[in-house]
N, C-alpha and C positions, 0 to 999 in steps of 0.2 A: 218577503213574499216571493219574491223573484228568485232566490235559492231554494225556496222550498218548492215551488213549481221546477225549477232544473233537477233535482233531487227526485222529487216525484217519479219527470217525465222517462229519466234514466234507470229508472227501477221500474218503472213498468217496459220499457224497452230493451231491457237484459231481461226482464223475466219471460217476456214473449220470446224472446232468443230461446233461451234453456227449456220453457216448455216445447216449441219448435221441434230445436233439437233432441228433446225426449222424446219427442210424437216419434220422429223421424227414426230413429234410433231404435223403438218399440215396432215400426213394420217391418222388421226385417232384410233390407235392403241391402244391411254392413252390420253383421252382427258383432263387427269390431266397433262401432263407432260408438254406442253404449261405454265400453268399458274405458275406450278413449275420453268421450267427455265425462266419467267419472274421473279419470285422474287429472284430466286438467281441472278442474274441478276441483280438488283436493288440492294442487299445486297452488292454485287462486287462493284459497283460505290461509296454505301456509305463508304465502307471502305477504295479503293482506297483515295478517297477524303480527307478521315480524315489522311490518311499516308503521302498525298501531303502536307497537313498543317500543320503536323509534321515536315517532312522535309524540310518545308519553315523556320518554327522557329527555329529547330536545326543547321541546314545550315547557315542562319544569325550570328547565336551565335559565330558559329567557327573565324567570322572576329572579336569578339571586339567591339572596336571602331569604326571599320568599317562596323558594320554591317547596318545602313543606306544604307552605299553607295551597299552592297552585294545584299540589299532587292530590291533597285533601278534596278542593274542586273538584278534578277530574274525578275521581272516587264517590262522590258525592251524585254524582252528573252519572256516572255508570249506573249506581243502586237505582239513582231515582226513574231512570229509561228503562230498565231491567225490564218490569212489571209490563209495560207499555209494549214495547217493540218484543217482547214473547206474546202478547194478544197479538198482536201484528203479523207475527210469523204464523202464529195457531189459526188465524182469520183469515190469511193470507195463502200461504205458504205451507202448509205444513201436510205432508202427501198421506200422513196417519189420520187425518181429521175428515171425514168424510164429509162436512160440511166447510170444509175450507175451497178458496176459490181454486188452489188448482185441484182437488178430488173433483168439482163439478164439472170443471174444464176438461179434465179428462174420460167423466162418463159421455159429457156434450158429444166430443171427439169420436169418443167410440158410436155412440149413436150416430153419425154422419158419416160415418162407414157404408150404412145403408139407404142411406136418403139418396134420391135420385139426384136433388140438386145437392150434392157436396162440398162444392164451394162457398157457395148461400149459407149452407149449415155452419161448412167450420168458418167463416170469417163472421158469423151472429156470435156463435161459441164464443172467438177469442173479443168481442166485443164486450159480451157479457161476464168474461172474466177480468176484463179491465174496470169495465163498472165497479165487480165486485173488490177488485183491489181497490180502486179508489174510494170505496166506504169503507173498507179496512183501513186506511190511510186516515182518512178524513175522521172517523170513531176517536181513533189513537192521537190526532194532532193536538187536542187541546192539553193534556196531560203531558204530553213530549213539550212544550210549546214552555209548561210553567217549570219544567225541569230545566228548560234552556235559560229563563228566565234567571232561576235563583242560580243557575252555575256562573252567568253576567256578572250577579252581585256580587258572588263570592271572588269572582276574581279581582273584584274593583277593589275589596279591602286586603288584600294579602299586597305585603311589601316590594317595591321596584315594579310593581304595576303603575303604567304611566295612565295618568288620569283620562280616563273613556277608553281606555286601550280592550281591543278583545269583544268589541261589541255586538260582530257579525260573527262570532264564533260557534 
C-alpha cells in the first residue's frame, strides 16, 4: 500500500510538471523551450527503456536455472498490464482523447485565460485534473493489482527462487 501511494503520488507530480511545462511552453514566452522539453523528453524514454532491458536481464540472471521460467513471469506480467495501464494512459494521459484528463486540463487552462480570477481558475483546473487521474488510477488498480498477484506465484514456482523471495516486486 505504501508503494502504491509513493508510485501514485510520483506520477501525479511529474505529470503536473510536464503538463506545467507544456502550459508554459504553449504561451510563448521561449518558443525554444517546447522543442527542448520534447527532446529531453525522448532522451527520458530512451534511457528509461535501455534500464528496463537491463533489468529484464539482470533480474533473469538472479534465478539460474530458472531463469527461463522468471523471463516467462516477466512476459506474462507485461501481456497481463498491457490492457490495464493502455486504459490508464487513454483515461489519463492521452492528448488524442478529448475526454482524457489532460484534454480537459487543457481546455480548463485555456478557459482561465479569461477569467478575472486566474489563479483561482488554474489551481481548481489542476485540482481537478488530479482528481481525474486518481480515478484513472484507482479504475485500473484492481486489475493491475491481480496481474501483480499472479506474477508473485509465478515467481515462487520457477527454480533458485528462494522461498518468499520477490514478494514486494
Amino acid at each position: 500500500m505504501r508503494q502504491r501511494t509513493l508510485i501514485i503520488g510520483t506520477t501525479l507530480g511529474l505529470g503536473i510538471l510536464l503538463l506545467a511545462a507544456s502550459a508554459q511552453a504553449g504561451h510563448g514566452r521561449d518558443a525554444g523551450r517546447g522543442s527542448c522539453f520534447s527532446a529531453a523528453r525522448a532522451a527520458k524514454k530512451a534511457c528509461v527503456g535501455g534500464c528496463v532491458d537491463s533489468f529484464r536481464s539482470d533480474f533473469q540472471s538472479c534465478f539460474g536455472s530458472g531463469s527461463d521460467c522468471a523471463g516467462n513471469c516477466l512476459t506474462s506480467r507485461q501481456s497481463c498490464e498491457a490492457g490495464p495501464l493502455q486504459n490508464l494512459h487513454a483515461c489519463s494521459s492521452d492528448a488524442s482523447n478529448p475526454d482524457s484528463c489532460r484534454s480537459q486540463l487543457k481546455v480548463a487552462l485555456a478557459a482561465c485565460k479569461s477569467d478575472p480570477e486566474r489563479l483561482a481558475c488554474v489551481n481548481h483546473a489542476q485540482v481537478e485534473a488530479l482528481k481525474c487521474r486518481q480515478a484513472c488510477l484507482d479504475a485500473q488498480a484492481p486489475t493491475l493489482e491481480i496481474c501483480r498477484s499472479a506474477y508473485r506465484l509465478c515467481l515462487r514456482g520457477c527454480k533458485s527462487s528462494p522461498s518468499g523471495a520477490f514478494l514486494d516486486q
